[in-house]
C-alpha positions in Angstrom: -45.0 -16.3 9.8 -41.4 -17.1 10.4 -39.5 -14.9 12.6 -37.1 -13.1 10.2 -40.5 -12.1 7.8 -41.8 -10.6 11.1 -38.3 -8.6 12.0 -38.4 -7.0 8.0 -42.0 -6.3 8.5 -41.1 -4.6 11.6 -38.4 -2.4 10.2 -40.5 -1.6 7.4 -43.7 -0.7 9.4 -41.3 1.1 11.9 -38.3 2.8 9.7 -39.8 2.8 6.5 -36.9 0.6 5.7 -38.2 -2.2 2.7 -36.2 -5.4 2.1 -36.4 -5.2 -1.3 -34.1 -1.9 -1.2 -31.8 -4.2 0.6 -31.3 -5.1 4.4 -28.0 -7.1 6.1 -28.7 -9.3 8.3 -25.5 -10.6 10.8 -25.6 -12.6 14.3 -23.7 -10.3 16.7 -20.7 -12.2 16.6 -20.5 -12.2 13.4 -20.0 -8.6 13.5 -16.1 -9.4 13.3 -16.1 -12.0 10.8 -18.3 -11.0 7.5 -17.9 -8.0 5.4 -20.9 -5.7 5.9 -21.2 -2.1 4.4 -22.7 0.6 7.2 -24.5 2.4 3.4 -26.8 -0.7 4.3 -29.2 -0.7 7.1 -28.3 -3.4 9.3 -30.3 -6.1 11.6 -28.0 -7.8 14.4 -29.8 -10.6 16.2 -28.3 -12.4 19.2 -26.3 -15.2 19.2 -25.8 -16.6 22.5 -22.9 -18.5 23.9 -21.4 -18.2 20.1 -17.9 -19.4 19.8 -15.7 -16.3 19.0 -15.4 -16.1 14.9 -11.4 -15.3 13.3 -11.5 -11.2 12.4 -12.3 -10.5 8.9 -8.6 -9.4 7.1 -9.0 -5.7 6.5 -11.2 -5.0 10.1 -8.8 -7.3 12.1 -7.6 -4.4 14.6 -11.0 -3.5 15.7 -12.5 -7.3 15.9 -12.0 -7.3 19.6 -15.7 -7.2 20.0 -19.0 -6.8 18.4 -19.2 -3.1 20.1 -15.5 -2.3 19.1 -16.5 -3.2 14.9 -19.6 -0.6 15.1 -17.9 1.6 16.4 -15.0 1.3 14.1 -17.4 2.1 11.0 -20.2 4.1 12.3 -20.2 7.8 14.1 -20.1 7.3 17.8 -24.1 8.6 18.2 -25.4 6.7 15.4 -29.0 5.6 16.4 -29.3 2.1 17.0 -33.1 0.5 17.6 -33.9 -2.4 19.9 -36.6 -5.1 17.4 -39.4 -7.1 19.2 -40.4 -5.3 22.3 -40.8 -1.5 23.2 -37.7 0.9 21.4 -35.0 1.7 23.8 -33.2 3.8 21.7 -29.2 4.0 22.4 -26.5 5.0 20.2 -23.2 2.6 18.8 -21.3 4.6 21.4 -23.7 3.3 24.2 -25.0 0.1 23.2 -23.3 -3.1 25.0 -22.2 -6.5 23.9 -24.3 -7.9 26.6 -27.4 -5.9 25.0 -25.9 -6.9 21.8 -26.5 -10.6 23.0 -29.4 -10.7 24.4 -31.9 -8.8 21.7 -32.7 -7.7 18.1 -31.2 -4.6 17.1 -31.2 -2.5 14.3 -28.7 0.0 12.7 -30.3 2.7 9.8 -28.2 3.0 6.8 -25.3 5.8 6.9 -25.2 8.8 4.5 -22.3 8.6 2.1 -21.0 11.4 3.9 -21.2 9.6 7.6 -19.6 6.1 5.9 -16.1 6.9 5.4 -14.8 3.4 6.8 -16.5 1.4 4.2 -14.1 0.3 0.7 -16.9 2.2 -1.2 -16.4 5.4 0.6 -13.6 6.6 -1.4 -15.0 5.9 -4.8 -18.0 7.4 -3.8 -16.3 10.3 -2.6 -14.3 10.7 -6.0 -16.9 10.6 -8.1 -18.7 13.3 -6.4 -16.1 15.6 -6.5 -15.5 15.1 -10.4 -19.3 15.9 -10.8 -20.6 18.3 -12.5 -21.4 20.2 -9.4 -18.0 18.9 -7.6 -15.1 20.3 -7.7 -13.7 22.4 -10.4 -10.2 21.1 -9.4 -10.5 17.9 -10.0 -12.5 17.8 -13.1 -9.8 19.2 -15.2 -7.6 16.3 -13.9 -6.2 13.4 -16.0 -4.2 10.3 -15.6 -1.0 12.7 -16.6 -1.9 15.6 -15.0 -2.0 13.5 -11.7 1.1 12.0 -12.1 3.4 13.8 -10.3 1.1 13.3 -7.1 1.5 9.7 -7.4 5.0 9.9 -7.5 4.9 12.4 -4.2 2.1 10.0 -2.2 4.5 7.1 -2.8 7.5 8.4 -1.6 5.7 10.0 1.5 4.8 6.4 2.3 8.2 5.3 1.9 9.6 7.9 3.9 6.5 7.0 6.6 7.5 3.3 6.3 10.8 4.0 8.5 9.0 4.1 11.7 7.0 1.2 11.5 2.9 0.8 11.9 2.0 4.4 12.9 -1.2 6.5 12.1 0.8 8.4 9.9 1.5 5.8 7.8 -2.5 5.3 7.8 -2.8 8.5 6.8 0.0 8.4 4.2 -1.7 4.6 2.7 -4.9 7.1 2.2 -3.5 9.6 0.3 -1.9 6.6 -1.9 -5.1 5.3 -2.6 -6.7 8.1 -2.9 -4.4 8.0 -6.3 -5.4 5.0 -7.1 -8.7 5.4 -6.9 -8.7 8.9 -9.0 -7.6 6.6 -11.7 -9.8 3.9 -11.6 -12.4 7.0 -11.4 -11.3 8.3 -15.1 -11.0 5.0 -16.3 -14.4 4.4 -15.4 -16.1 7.5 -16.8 -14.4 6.7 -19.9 -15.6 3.0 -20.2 -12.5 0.8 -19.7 -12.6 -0.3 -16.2 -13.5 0.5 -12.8 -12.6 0.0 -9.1 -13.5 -3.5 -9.3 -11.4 -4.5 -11.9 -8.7 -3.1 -10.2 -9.3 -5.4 -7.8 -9.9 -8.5 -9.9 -7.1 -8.0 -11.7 -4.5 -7.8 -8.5 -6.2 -10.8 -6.8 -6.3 -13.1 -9.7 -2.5 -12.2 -10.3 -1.6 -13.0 -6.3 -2.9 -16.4 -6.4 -1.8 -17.0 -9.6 1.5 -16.0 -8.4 1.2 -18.8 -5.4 0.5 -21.7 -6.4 2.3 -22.8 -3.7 -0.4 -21.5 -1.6 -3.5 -22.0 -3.5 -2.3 -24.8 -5.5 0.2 -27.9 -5.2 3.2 -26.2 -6.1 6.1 -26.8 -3.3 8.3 -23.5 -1.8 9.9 -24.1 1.3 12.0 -21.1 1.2 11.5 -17.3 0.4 14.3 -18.2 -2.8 12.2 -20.7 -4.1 9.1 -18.5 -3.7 11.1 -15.6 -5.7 12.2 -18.1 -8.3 8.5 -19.7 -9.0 7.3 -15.9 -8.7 9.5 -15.3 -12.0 9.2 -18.0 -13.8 5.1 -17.8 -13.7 5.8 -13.5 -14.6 7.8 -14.9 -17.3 5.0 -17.3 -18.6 2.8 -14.7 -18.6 4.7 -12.3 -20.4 4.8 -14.7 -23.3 1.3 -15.2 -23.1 0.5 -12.1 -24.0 3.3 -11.2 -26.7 1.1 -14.3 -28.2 -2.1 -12.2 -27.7 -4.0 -9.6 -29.8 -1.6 -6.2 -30.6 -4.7 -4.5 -28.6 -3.6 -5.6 -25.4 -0.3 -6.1 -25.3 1.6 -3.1 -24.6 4.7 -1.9 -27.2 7.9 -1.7 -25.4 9.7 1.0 -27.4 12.9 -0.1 -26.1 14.2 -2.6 -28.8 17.6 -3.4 -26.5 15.2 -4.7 -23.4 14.9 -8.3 -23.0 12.0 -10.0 -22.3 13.1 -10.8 -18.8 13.1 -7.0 -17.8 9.6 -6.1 -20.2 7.8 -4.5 -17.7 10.3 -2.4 -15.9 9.1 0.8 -15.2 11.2 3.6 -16.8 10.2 6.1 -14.1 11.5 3.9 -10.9 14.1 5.3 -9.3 17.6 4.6 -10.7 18.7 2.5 -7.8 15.8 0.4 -7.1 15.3 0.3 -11.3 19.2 -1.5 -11.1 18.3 -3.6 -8.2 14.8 -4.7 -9.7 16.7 -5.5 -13.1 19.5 -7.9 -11.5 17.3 -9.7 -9.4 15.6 -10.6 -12.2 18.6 -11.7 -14.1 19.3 -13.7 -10.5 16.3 -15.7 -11.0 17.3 -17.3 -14.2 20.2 -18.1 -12.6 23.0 -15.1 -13.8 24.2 -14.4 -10.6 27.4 -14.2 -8.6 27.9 -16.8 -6.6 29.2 -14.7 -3.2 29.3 -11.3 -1.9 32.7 -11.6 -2.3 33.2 -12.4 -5.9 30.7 -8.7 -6.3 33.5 -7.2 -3.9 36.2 -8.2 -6.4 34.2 -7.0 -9.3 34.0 -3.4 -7.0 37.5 -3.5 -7.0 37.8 -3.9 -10.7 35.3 -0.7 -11.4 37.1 1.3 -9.2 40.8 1.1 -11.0 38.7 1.2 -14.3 37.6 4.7 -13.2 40.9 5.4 -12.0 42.0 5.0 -15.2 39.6 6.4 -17.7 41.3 9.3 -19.5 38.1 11.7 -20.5 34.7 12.5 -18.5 32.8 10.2 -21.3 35.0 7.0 -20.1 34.7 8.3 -15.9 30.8 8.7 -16.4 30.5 5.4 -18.3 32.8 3.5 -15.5 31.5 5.2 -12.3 27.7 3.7 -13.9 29.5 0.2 -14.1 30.7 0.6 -10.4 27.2 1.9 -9.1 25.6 -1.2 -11.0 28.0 -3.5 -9.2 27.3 -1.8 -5.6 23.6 -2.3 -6.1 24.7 -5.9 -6.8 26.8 -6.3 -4.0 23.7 -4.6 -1.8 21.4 -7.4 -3.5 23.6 -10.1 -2.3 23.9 -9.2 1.0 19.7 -8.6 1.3 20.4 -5.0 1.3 17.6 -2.6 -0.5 20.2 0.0 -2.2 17.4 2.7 -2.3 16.7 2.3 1.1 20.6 2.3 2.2 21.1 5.2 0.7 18.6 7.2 1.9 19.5 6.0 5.5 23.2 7.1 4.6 21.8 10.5 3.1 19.4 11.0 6.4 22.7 10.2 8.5 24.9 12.7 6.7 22.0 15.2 7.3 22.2 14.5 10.8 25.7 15.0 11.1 26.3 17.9 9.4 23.5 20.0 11.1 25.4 18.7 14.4 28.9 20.6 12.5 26.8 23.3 12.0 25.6 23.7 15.8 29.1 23.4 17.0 30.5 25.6 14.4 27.8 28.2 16.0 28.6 27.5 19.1 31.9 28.2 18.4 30.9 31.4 16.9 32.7 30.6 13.5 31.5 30.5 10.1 32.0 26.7 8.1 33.1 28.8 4.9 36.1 30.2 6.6 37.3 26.9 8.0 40.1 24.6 6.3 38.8 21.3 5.4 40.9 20.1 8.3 39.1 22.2 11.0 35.8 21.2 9.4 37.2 17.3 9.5 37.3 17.6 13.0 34.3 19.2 13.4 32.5 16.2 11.6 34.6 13.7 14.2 33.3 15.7 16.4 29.4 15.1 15.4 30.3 11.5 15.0 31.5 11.0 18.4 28.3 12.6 19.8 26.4 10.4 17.3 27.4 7.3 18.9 
């Protein structure tokens, strides 16, 4: 009998546990390196003097041991058996690398409930509350009715994105894909696709995307990588307005070209602008410096000056907000971004005018704009 038939028939005489319902099997230091799902139950054997393996991408921040993995995915007093001798039961909050290396252990599957680390958690989770016996909430839901949440997750990231890796933006990635999920989730239940051709479809876009990475394309530069990226996005949008009416989407905008198809209508107006030129930049309609965009500034500004009617002033002031997001593009500004900083900076200012105007025992309303002006040189002063 070879030693892994004995170690099944062990789990299966002692946990009940059969193989043909599915066991994982991992040395201990491999703990860090494969994908395994804790909904599993789980047999780690030892691997002595094992060179350390690289973290698997996705677990990388808790691959700093064995230990530190299971305790990453399972509740700290999760049971965990010792195989071959006498059980010493522990827990994943007790048990050891050392113990880890020098026996058989083994880890019962997790409840759905108890596995909320694991990629299938979320679906899982989804689908039970849009059974029949879930939640009444979230049955009545539908990819429109859900919109408006996507919209308000995404920006929360965004906003969450200004202070760097934090757990709130863990949190605020969660409630994102928590979207994203919901909608794979109706998709699924009405027979078009599921989870995992969500995630089909994004990988085999990525490295089709790179060939200088998976293939023997060149890029030695972030440009060239941005000019490859649009010429293949380009290829493929021909490829498909060659395909079946079925799948390719109707653009109802006859005026779009087929360098901007795609676009999304609903992006903010700013990044929408800055999306659409750098597109144009890639096929090579672009100004050549900063400084040429700052002349063309110039120009929008005395064409506002001199529009006659509010038609030709809200026409020109577009044209001069279309050149600013151009000149922010040139100078590897993100406009949207710029002007929320500018916005948040205002906001900061102003509620220092406010303060001083308390202080001060004044109300702003009753000020002249030059007693406010020198309250706001005032704020800006204490700002720096």
């Amino acid at each position: 009998m070879s030693p892994w038939t004995a170690l099944l028939d062990e789990v299966q005489i002692r946990f009940g546990v059969s193989a043909a319902d599915g066991i994982q099997l991992l040395g201990q230091a491999a703990l860090v390196a494969r994908p395994f799902d804790p909904a599993m139950p789980l047999i780690v054997v030892p691997e002595p003097g094992t060179m350390p393996k690289p973290p698997l991408p996705g677990r990388q921040a808790h691959a700093a041991s064995p230990c530190a993995m299971l305790r990453a995915l399972y509740p700290a007093d999760h049971p965990v058996h010792r195989l071959g001798d006498d059980d010493r039961p522990t827990t994943v909050g007790q048990v050891t690398d050392d113990e880890l290396a020098a026996s058989t252990y083994f880890l019962p599957a997790l409840d759905p409930l108890d596995n909320m680390a694991s990629p299938y958690a979320l679906p899982w989770l989804v689908a039970r509350l849009r059974a029949p016996d879930g939640c009444p909430w979230d049955r009545e839901q539908d990819h429109l009715s859900l919109r408006k949440f996507l919209l308000e997750e995404t920006y929360e990231v965004y906003d969450a994105l200004e202070q760097g890796s934090t757990p709130s933006l863990a949190e605020e990635l969660g409630d994102l894909l928590l979207q994203i999920v919901l909608h794979a989730q109706y998709a699924a239940e009405d027979g078009v696709f599921d989870m995992s051709d969500v995630q089909r479809e994004v990988v085999s876009k990525i490295v089709r995307r790179h060939p200088h990475v998976f293939g023997d394309a060149i890029a030695n530069s972030a440009a060239e990588v941005i000019r490859n990226w649009e010429q293949i996005k380009a290829g493929e949008r021909a490829a498909r307005s060659n395909g079946s009416a079925e799948s390719v989407p109707q653009d109802d905008r006859p005026t779009m070209p087929a360098a901007f198809a795609g676009l999304s209508r609903s992006l903010p107006a700013l990044a929408y602008a800055q999306e659409m030129q750098e597109r144009a930049a890639s096929l090579g309609y672009d100004w050549p410096s900063a400084q040429d965009v700052l002349a063309k500034v110039e120009e929008e500004s005395a064409e506002i000056t001199a529009a006659t009617n509010a038609d030709e002033r809200r026409e020109e002031f577009g044209d001069l907000l279309l050149v600013l997001v151009n000149l922010g593009r040139k100078l590897d500004i993100d406009s949207e971004a710029a002007l929320r900083q500018a916005s948040a900076k205002f906001a900061a200012r102003f509620a220092h005018v406010e303060r001083l105007a308390t202080q001060r025992e004044v109300q702003l309303r009753d000020l002249s704009f030059d007693e406010l002006d020198e309250l706001w040189k005032e704020a800006k002063v204490a700002a720096r």
